[in-house]
N, C-alpha and C positions, 0 to 999 in steps of 0.2 A: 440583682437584676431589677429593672424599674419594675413598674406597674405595667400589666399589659393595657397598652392606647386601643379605642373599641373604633369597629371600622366608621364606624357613623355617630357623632355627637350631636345630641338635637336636646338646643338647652332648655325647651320646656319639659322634655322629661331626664335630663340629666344633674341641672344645675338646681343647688336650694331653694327654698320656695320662701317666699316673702309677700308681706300683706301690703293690698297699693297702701297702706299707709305708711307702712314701713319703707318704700320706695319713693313717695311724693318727699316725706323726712331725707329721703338719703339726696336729694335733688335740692333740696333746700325750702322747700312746702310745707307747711303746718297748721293745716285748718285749726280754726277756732273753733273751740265748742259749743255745740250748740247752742246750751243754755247761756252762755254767756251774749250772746247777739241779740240787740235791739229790732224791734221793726226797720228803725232806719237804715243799720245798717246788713241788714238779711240779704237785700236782693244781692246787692255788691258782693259782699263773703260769698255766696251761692255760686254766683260767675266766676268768681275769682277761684272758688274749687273746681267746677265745670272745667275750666282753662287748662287749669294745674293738671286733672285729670286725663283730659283730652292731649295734653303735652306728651304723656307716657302710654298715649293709645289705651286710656281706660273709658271707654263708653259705658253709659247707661240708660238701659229700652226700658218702655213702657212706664213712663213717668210721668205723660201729660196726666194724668187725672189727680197729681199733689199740689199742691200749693206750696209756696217757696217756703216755709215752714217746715211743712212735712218732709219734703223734700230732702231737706238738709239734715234734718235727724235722721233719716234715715240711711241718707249715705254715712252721717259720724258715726250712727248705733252700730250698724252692721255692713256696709258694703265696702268699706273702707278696711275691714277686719278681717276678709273674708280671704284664704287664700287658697283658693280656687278660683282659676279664673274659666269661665263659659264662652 
């Protein structure tokens, strides 16, 4: 006899959970590491994450007060890792 089908499927709390970096990767995205970017090319990399993210409805609040530096490690370090999503 199959699996019992549940009346209602609602895939944030049903389906796997995955980290946005593991989903921007499945899309075809793959931020550069931090440490590896120049000042030159920071801002560009930066947007071109922002984009990537913004593509798969991943927003991020309260960020005016970093500098495109801080910014960017911080999404690579941790928010990119994180799979919870708020």
């Amino acid at each position: 006899m199959p699996a019992e089908i549940p009346e209602f499927f609602d895939p944030a709390e049903d389906c796997e959970q995955h980290s946005p970096r593991e989903i921007l990767a499945r899309f075809g995205y793959t931020p550069f590491p931090h440490n590896e970017l120049d000042k030159a090319q920071l801002p560009g990399r930066l947007w071109e994450l922002l984009y990537a993210a913004a593509a798969r409805r991943f927003f991020f609040c309260n960020t005016n007060h970093l500098n495109d530096q801080s910014l960017y490690q911080l999404l690579w370090i941790s928010r990119l890792s994180f799979y919870e999503i708020v």
